[in-house]
N, C-alpha and C positions, 0 to 999 in steps of 0.2 A: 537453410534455416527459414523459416514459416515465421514472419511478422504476428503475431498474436493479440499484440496491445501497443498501444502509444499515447503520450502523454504532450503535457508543453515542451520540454525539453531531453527526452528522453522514451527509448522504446523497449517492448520486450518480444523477443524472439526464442521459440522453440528450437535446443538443441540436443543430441544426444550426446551425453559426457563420457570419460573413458570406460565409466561399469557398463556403458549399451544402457542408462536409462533415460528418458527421456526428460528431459530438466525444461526452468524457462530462465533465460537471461535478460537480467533490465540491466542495459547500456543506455549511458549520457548521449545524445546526437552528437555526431560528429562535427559541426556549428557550436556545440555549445561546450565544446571541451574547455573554450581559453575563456570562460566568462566563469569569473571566481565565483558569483551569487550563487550559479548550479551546480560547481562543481562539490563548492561549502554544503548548499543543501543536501545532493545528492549520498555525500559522506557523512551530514546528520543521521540520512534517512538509514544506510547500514548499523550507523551506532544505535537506531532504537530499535533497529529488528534485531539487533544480539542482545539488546538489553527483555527485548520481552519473548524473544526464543523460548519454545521446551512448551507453549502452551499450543493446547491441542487446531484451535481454532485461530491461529496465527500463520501465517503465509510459513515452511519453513525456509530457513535461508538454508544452504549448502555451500556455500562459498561466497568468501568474497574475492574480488579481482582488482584492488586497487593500485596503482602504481602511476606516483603525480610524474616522476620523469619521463614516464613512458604517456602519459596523460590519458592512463585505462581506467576507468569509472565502469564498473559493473560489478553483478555480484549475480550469483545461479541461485534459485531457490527450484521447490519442486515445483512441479507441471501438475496442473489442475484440469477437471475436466472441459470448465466451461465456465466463466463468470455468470452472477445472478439474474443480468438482463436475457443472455441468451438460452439461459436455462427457464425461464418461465416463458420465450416463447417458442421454445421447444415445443413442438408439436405433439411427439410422443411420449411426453410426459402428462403424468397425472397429478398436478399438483390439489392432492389431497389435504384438509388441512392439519394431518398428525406428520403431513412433511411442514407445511408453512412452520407451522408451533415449531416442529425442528430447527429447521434453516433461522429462525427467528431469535432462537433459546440461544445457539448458538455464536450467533452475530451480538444478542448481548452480554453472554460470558466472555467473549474475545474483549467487545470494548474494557468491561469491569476489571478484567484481570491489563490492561493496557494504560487504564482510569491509577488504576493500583501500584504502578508503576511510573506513573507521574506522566504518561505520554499520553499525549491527545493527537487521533488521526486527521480532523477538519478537513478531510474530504471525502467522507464515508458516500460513495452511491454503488450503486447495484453492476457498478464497472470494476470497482474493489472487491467485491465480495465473491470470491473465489468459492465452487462448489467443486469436490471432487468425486470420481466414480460410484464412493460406497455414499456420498450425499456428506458429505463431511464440510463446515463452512470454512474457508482459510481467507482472514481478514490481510490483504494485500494493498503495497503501494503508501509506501509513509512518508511519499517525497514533502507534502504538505504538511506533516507532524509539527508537533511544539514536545519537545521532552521538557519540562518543568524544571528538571533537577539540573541541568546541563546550561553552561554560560552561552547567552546570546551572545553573537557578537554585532548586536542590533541593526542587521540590515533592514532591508526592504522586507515589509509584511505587506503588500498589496497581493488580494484577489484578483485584480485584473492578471486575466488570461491564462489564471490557474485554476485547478478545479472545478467543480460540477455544478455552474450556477445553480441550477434546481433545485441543488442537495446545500448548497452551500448555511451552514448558521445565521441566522438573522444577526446577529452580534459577530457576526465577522465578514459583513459583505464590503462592508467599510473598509477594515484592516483584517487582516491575520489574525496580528497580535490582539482584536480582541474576545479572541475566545480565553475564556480566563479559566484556570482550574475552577472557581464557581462553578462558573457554569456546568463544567465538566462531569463536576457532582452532581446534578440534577439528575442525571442516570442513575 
């Protein structure tokens, strides 16, 4: 299995599943199985990718693999060609801009239809945004989401040491919690 992507608490690795297709697995690090904060968030993050599944420009999930006695945290979604960053420096690519406008149109149907379902990503950067072979965008990675509609059970909403400071919201570099659906709407 080929390490793909990694996060603060958690990684994703390229595996082939029983059909022979090539899938990507985000698993909990092995360190952070017995820390309830990641395990809780990490089982957020599945509940909102089933909740906003079936949209074209959403990561899809294919499985989940949860099982707390066995303290398995992962789930398979499919394999993408290449996130946003490594696809614009993709060499032999032509970023024309009736791809930009594409990749773009894209990236904001996903959030709107996400917006619409009451979940907010707050960590959108060009390390989330999944491009695949036909150029199709798959908005990935909701370990830092807020679903709206779903009970907090008000932990920690610090930024520190999550997310893509860069990208990070001016209204939630402070906390988490303040990205507020307002804002959200502004899209």
């Amino acid at each position: 299995m080929d390490k793909i992507g990694s996060g603060a608490f958690a990684e994703v690795k390229a595996e082939i599943n029983e059909k022979g297709d090539e899938v990507a697995v985000k698993r909990i690090l092995e360190q952070h199985k017995d820390n309830g904060h990641y395990t809780h968030r990490f089982k957020k993050e599945v509940e909102m990718l089933k909740k906003i599944s079936g949209h074209p420009n959403i990561v899809p999930l294919v499985e989940e693999r949860i099982n707390e006695d066995k303290q398995e945290y992962a789930y398979v979604m499919k394999r993408a060609r290449c996130n946003l960053k490594e696809f614009i420096l993709e060499p032999s690519i032509e970023l024309t801009d009736d791809i930009k406008i594409s990749l773009f149109d894209q990236i904001v149907e996903a959030l709107v239809f996400a917006h619409s379902k009451d979940v907010l990503h707050r960590d959108l950067s060009p390390n989330n945004i999944l491009i695949t072979e036909n150029l199709t965008v798959w908005i990935a990675d909701f370990g830092l989401g807020k679903d709206f509609e779903a009970r907090s059970l008000g932990g920690k909403s610090s930024i520190t040491g999550h997310g893509t400071a860069v990208y990070v919201a001016p209204e939630q570099l402070e906390k988490l919690s303040n990205a507020t659906k307002k804002v959200m709407y502004i899209l």
